[in-house]
C-alpha positions as CSV (number, residue, x, y, z in Angstrom):
1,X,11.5,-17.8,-7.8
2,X,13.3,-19.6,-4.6
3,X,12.2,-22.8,-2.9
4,X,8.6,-22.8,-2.0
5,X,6.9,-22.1,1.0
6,X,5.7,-23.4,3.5
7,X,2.9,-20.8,4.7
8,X,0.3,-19.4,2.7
9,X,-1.0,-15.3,3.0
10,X,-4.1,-14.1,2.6
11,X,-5.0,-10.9,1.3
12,X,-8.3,-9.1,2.3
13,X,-9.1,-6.4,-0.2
14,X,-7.8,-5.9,-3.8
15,X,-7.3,-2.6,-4.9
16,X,-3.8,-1.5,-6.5
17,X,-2.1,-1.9,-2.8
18,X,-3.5,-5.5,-2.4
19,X,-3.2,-6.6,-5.9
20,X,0.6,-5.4,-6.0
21,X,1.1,-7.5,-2.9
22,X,-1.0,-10.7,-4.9
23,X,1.5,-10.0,-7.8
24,X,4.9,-9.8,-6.1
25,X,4.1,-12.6,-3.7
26,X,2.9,-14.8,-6.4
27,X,5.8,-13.9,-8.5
28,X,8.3,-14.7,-5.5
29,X,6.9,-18.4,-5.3
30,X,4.6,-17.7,-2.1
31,X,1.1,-18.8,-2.0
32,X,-1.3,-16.6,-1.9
33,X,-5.4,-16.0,-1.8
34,X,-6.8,-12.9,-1.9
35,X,-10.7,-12.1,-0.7
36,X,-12.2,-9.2,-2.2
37,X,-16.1,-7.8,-0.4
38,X,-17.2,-6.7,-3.9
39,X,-18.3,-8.8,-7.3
40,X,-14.8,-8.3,-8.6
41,X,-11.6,-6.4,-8.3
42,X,-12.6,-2.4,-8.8
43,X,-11.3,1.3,-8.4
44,X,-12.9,4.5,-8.1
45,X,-13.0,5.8,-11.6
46,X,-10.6,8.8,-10.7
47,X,-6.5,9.6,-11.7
48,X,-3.8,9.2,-9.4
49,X,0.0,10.4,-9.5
50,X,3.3,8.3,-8.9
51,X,6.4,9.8,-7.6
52,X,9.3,8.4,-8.5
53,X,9.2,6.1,-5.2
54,X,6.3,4.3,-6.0
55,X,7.4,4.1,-10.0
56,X,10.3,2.5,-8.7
57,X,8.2,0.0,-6.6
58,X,6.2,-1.3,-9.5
59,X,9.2,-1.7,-11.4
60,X,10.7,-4.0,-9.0
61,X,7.3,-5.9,-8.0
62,X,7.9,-6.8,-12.1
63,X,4.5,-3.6,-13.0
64,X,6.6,-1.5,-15.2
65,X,5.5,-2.5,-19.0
66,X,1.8,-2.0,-17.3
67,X,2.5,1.0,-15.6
68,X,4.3,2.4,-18.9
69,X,1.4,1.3,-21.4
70,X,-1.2,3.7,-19.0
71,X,1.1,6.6,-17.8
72,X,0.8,9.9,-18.9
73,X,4.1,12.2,-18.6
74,X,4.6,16.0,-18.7
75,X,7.1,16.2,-21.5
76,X,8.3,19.7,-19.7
77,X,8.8,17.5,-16.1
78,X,6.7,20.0,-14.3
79,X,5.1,18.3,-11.5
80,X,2.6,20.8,-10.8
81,X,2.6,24.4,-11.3
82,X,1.4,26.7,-8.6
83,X,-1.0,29.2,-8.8
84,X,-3.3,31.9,-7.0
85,X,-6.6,30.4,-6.9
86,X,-8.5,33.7,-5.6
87,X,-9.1,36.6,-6.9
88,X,-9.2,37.8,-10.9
89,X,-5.5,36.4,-11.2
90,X,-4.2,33.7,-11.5
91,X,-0.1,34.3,-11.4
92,X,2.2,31.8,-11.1
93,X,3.6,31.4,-7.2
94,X,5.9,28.7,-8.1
95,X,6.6,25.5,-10.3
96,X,8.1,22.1,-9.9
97,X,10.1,20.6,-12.1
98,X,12.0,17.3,-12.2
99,X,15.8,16.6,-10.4
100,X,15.5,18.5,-7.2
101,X,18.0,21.1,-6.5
102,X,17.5,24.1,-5.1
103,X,14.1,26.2,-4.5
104,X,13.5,29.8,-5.7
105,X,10.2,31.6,-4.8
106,X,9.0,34.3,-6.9
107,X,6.0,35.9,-8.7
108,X,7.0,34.3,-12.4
109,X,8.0,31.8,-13.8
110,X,11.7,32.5,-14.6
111,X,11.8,33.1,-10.9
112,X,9.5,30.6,-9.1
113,X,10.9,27.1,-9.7
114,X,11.0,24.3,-7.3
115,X,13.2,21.4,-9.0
116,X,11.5,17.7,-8.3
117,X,13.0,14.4,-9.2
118,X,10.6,12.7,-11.2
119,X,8.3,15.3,-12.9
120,X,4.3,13.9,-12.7
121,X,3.4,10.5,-14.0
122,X,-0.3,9.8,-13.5
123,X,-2.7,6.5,-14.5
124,X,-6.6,6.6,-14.3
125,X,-6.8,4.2,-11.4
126,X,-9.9,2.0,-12.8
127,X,-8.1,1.4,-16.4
128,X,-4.5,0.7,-14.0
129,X,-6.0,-1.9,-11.7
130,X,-7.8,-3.6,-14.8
131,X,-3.9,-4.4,-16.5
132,X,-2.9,-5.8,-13.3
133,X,-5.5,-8.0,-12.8
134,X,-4.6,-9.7,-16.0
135,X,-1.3,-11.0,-13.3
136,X,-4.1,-12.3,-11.0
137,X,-4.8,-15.9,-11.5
138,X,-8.5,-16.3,-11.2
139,X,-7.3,-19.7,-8.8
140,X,-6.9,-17.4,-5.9
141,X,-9.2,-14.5,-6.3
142,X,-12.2,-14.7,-4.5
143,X,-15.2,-12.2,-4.6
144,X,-18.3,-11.4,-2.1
145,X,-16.3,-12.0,0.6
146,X,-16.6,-9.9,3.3
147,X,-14.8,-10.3,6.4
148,X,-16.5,-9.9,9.4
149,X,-14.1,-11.5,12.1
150,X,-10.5,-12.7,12.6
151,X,-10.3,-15.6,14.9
152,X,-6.9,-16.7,16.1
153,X,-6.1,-20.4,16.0
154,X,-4.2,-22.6,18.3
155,X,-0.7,-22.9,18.2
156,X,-0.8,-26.8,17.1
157,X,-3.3,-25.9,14.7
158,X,-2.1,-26.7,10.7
159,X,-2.7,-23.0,10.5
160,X,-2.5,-19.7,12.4
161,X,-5.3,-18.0,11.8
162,X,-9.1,-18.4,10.6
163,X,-11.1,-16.1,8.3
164,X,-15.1,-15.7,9.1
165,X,-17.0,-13.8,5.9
166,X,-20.1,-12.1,5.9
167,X,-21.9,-14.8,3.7
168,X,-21.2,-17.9,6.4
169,X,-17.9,-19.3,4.9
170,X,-14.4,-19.1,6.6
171,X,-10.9,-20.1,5.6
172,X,-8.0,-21.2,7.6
173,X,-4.4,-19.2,6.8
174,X,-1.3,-18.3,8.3
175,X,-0.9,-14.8,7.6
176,X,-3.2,-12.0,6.7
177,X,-2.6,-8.6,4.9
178,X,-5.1,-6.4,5.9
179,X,-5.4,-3.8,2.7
180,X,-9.1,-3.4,3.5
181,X,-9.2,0.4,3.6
182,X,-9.8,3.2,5.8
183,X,-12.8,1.6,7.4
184,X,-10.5,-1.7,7.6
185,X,-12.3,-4.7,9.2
186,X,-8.2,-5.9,10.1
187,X,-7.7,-3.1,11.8
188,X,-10.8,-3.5,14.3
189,X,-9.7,-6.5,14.8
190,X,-6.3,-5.4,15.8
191,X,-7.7,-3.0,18.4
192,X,-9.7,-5.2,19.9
193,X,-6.8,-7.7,21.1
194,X,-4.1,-4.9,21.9
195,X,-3.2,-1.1,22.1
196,X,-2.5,0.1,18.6
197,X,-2.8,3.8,19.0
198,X,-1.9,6.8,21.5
199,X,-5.2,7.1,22.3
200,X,-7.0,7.0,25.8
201,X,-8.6,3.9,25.2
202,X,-5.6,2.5,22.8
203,X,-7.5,2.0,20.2
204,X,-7.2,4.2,16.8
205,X,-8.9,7.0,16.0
206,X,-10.1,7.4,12.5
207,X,-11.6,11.0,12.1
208,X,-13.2,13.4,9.6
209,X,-9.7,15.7,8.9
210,X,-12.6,18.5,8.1
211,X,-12.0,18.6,4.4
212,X,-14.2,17.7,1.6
213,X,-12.8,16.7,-2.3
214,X,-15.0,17.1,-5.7
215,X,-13.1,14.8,-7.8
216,X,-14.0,14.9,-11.7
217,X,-13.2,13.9,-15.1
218,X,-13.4,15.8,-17.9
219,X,-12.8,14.6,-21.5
220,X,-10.2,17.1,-23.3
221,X,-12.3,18.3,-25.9
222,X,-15.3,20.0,-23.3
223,X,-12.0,20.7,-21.0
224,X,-11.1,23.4,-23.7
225,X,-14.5,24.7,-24.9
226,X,-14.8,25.6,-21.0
227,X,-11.9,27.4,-20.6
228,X,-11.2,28.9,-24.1
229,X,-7.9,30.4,-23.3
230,X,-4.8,30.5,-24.4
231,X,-4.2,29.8,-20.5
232,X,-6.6,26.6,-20.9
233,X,-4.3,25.4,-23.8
234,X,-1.5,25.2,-20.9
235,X,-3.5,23.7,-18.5
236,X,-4.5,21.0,-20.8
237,X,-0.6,20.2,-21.0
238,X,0.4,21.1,-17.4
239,X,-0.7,20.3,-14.0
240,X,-2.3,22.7,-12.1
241,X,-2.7,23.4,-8.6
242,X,-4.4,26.8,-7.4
243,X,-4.1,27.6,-3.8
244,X,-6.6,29.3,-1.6
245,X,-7.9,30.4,1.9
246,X,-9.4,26.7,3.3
247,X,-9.5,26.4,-0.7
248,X,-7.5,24.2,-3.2
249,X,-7.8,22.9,-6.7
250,X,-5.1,20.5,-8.4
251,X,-5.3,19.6,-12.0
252,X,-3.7,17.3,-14.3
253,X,-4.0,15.3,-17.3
254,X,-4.4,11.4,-18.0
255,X,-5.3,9.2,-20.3
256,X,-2.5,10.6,-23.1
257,X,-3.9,13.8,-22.4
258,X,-7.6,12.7,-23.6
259,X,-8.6,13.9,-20.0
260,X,-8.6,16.3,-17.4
261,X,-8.4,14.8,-13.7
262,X,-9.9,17.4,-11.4
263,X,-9.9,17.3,-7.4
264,X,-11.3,20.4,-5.4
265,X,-10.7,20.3,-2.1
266,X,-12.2,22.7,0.9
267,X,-11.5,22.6,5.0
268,X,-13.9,23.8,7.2
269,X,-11.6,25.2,10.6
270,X,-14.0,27.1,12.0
271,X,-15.2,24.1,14.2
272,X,-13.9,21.2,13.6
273,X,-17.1,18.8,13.9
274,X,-16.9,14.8,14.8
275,X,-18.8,13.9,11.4
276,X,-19.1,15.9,8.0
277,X,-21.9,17.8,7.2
278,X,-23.4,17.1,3.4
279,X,-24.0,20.7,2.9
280,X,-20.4,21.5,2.8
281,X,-19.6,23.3,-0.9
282,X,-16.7,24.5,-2.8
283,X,-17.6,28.3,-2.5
284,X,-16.0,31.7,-1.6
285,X,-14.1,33.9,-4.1
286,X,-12.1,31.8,-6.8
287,X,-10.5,32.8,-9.6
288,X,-11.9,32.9,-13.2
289,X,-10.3,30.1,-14.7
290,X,-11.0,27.7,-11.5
291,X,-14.9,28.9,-12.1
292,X,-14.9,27.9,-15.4
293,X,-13.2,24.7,-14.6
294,X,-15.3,23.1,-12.4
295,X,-18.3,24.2,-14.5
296,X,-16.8,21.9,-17.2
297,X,-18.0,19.0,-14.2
298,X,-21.1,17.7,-14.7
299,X,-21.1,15.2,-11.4
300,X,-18.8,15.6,-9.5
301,X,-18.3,12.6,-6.9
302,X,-18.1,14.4,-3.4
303,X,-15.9,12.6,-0.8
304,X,-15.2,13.1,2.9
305,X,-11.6,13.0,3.9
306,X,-11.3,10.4,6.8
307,X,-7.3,9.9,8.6
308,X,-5.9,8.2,11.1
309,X,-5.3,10.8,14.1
310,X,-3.1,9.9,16.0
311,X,-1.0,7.8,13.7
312,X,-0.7,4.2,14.6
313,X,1.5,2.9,17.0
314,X,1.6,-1.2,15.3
315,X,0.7,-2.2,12.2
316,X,1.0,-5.8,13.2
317,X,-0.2,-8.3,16.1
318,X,1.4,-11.8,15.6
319,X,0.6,-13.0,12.0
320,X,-1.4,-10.6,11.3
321,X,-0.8,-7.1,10.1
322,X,-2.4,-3.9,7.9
323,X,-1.4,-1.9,4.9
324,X,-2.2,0.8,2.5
325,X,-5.4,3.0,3.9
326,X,-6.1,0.4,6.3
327,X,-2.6,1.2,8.5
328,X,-1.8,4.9,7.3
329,X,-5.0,6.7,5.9
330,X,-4.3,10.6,5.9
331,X,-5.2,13.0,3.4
332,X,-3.8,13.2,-0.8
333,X,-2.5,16.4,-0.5
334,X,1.5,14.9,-1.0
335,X,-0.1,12.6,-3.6
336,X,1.7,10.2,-2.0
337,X,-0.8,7.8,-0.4
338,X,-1.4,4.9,-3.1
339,X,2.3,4.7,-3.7
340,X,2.9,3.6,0.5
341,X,0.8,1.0,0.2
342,X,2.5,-0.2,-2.9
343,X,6.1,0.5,-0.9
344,X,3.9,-1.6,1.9
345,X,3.1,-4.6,-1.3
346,X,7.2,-4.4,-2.0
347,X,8.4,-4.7,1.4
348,X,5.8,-7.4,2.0
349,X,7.1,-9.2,-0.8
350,X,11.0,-9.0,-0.4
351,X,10.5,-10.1,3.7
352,X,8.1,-12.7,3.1
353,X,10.1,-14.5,0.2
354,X,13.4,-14.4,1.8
355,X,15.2,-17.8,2.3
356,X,15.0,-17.6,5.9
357,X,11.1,-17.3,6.3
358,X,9.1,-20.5,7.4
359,X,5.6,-20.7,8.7
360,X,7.6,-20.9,12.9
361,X,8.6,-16.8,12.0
362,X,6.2,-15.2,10.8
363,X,5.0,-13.3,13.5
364,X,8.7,-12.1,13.7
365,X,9.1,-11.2,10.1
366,X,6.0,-9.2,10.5
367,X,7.9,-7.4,13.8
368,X,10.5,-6.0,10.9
369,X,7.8,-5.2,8.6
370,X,6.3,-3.2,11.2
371,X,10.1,-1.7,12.3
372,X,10.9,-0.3,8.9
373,X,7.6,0.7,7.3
374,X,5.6,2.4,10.1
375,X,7.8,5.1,10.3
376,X,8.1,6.2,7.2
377,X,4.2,5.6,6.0
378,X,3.3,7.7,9.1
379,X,5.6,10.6,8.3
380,X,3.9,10.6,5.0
381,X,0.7,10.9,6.4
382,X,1.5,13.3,8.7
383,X,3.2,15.7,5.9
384,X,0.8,15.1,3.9
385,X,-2.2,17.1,6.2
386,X,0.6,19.4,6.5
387,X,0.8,20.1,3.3
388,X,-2.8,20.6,2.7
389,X,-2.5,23.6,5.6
390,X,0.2,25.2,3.1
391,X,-2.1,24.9,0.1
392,X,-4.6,26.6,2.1
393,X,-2.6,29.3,3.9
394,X,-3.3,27.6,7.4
395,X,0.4,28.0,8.6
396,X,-0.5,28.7,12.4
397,X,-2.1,25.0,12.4
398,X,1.4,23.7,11.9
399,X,4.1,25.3,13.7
């Protein structure tokens, strides 16, 4: 921990992106508060993946015992293995495998290998963000508050900015991390002071991407009943992902392999509607196995895929800048999204507590913050829906 600071940063929302910013700031000797709109800190109760990027983050934020006590690791370093998702078959297109090196396509498995560094690592995201608030001192965390406004404080003010919430309180700061998801309050007010998008009215554009997910849990036991096959045994070991026309279905276990994490995902291109229609389902011809696996669902949580399109052009005005969702929502397809805005947290955290950062340069250090992780979180984003056209044999939507 270096010499102490003389700012503070607040934190609006506390997810894993927010919290890993709370933990590596606090850790690094700057002060922090952190306002969360619910009760207390939560996550939807679904699994997520960590590529060897975002592993690497935690690490380094000081996360890697709790990341290691919850992970769940494919012996074999298979990330996921593809499959045809239509039809009565279900052959093996391709699988990938940990330390990259060269890709082979092919109807088997000797044959159809794509070499990963990494293989899969995956947490339930609920159970995760519970061993990371134990890092939280309950001295900064604040709940029920919702932001409403950001207003922007005079320069010979003792700070830079001032926080109004929803239930009539406010608190004065010097600079705010906005990791307040895709329907970020930060953001809005971001657009409303300068152009952050290429957009005709400069503002960004967050947008239905036309795709619905069915995300589920299933425990391993009624997992196996449901899909009594020797094939089921395997997918209870190895993650899945069965590809379709405007059709997809990824699978893979957590919890030690006590659970199945399912997400279904289906595009509707026909149209491409401003809002989502509820009567969107996961039909058309699948393959037996994917039948028998969503079966084994009893509710699954529906969600409408929101991203930012065009990609923004700032993630910052002055001292006050965006992260995770709230700067670079897109679509899960790389599995990549919750590890950004944990890159975001460790970038946030290395810049802020550098030597040469006092309260006068904020707004500058933010200006490199913006420089170096913009680029990259909006190439993930946009690879990402790219990569959701493969799944779903939409190549002529992406060049």
């Amino acid at each position: 921990m270096g010499a102490p600071k003389d700012f503070e940063v607040s934190i609006i929302g506390g997810g894993i992106g927010g919290l890993s910013a709370a933990i590596g700031l606090t850790r690094a000797g700057v002060s922090v508060q952190v306002f969360e709109a619910a009760c207390q800190f939560s996550e939807i109760g679904a699994g997520v993946s960590f590529g060897k990027n975002a592993q690497n983050a935690l690490a380094k934020l000081g996360l890697k015992k709790e990341f290691e006590e919850q992970v769940t690791t494919i012996p074999s370093g298979i990330w996921f293995e593809w499959r045809n998702g239509q039809g009565q078959g279900q052959e093996l297109i391709a699988t990938v495998r940990r330390n990259a090196l060269l890709v082979i396509l092919g109807n088997t498995e000797e044959f159809g290998q794509t070499y990963a560094h990494g293989g899969n690592a995956s947490v339930h995201r609920a159970q995760f963000l519970d061993t990371m608030i134990k890092h939280v001192p309950d001295s900064i965390s604040h709940f029920g508050k919702r932001l409403v406004s950001i207003e922007n404080l005079a320069h010979n003010r003792e700070k830079n900015v001032r926080l109004h919430f929803e239930d009539g309180t406010s608190h004065d700061t010097d600079l705010v991390i906005g990791y307040d998801g895709i329907h970020s309050k930060v953001r809005a007010h971001l657009e409303s002071v300068k152009r952050i998008a290429n957009t005709e009215s400069g503002a960004s554009k967050l947008q239905w991407s036309g795709s619905w997910a069915w995300r589920g849990m299933i425990p391993m036991d009624k997992f196996l009943e449901g899909v009594p096959t020797k094939m089921g045994e395997h997918y209870s070991k190895t993650p899945q992902m069965f590809l379709g026309k405007d059709r997809h279905m990824l699978t893979f276990p957590i919890n030690n392999f006590r659970t199945i994490n399912v997400v279904a995902f289906a595009t509707d291109r026909s149209k491409w509607p401003e809002r989502p229609s509820r009567s969107s389902n996961f039909s058309s011809q699948r393959a037996d196995n994917v039948v028998n696996i969503l079966k084994c669902i009893e509710e699954p949580n529906k969600w409408a895929l929101h991203e930012l399109n065009p990609t923004l052009d700032t993630y910052v005005d002055g001292t006050i800048c965006i992260a995770g969702d709230a700067a670079h929502a897109g679509t899960p397809h790389q599995g990549a999204l919750a590890g950004q805005a944990i890159e975001d947290a460790l970038f946030l955290t290395w810049l802020l507590s550098h030597p040469s950062i006092k309260r006068t340069n904020l707004a500058d250090a933010l200006q490199v913050y913006d420089s170096v992780r913009r680029p990259r979180a909006n190439k993930v984003s946009e690879t990402s829906f790219e990569a959701g056209e493969i799944y779903e044999f939409a190549l002529d939507r992406i060049g």
